[in-house]
N, C-alpha and C positions, 0 to 999 in steps of 0.2 A: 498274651492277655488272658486276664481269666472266662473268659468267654469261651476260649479255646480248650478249657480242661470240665468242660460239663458234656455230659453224653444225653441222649434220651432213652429213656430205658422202659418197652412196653409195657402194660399193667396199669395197675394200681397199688399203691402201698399204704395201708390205712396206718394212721397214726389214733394210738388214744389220745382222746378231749384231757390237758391237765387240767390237775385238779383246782390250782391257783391262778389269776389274771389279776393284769393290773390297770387303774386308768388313772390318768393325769389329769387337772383343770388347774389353770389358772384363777386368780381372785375374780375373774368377771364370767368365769363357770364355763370358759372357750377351752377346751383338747387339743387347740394350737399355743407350743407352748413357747414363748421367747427368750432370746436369750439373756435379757434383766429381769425376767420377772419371776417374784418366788412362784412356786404352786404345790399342789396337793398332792402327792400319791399316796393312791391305797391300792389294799390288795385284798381280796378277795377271793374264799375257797367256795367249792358248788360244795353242797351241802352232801358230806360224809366223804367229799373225796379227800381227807386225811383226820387225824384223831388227835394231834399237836395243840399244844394249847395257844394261840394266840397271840396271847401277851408274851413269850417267849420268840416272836418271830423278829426276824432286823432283816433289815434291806439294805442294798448298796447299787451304787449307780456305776458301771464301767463301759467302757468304749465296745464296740458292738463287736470289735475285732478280737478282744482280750476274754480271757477264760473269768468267767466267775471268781475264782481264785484270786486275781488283782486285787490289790486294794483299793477301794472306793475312790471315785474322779477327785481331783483335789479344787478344782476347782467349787465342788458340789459340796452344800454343809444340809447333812440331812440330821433333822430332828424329832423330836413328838415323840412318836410310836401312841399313838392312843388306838386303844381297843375301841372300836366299833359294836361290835357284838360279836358273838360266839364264831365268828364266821371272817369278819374280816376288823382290818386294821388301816389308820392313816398314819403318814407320814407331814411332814414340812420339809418343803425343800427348796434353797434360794444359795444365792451363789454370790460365793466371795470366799476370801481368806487364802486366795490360790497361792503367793508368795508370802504367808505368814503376814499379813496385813489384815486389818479387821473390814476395810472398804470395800463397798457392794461394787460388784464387778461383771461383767459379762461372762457368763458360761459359755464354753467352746459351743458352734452348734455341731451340730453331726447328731449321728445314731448311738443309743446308748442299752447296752442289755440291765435289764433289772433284774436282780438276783438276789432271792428272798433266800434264809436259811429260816426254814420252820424249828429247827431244836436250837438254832441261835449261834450253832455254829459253823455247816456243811453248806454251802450257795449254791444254787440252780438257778437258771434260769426262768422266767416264767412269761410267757404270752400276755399279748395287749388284750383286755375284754373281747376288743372288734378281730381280734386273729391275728393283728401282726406282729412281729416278731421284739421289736424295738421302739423305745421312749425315743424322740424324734425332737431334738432342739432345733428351733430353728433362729437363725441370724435376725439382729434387730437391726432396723432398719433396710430389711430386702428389699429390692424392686417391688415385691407383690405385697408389703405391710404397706409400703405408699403408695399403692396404686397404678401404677406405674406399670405397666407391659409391652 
């Protein structure tokens, strides 16, 4: 198991703050995101942590396990790119067209890394606003969307 290949290792290892985050809402402005419904991402730099213009940035949605490298979920059709300001950019993102079909579909749920290329062509990954690592779809109609526990 992978539980079995993690060690604890004394110290501390500081990581620098990236420069880029990003945050999700759905049309009724909830960060829990389902899996029929379109939503927003954007992505946003802290002011001076890069010099890239913008309007040259794209993003791409891939499974949390896969290299930035992949190409975009297919299930995933991401759109827009509108500049916000100097600083940051939104997206459209709603899902369908997974087997060449135009019909609105469910997105797989799971964990998904978001990976911005600032010059439009090299991808990285980049952190959730709140620190975590991964976009987080989750299943429609789960136990916890009906209430249910």
């Amino acid at each position: 198991e992978d539980r079995y290949n993690w060690h604890l290792i004394p110290g501390v290892i500081a990581i620098a703050r990236s420069a880029l985050a990003f945050t999700a809402v759905d049309a009724g402005g909830s960060s829990v995101i389902g899996g029929r419904e379109a939503f927003v991402l954007s992505v946003r730099r802290a002011v001076f942590g890069s010099y890239t213009d913008v309007g040259d940035w794209q993003v791409r949605l891939v499974r949390a396990h896969f290299s930035c490298e992949i190409l975009q979920e297919k299930s995933m059709v991401v759109t827009g790119g509108t500049v916000e300001d100097v600083d940051a950019k939104t997206w459209d993102v709603s899902c369908c067209c997974a087997y060449g079909d135009q019909s609105p579909r469910e997105c797989e749920d799971g964990e998904y890394k978001v990976c911005v290329a600032e010059d439009g062509v090299k991808y990285s990954a980049v952190p959730a606003a709140d620190g975590s690592q991964t976009l987080t779809i989750h299943p429609t109609g789960s136990l916890v969307e009906q209430g249910l526990f």
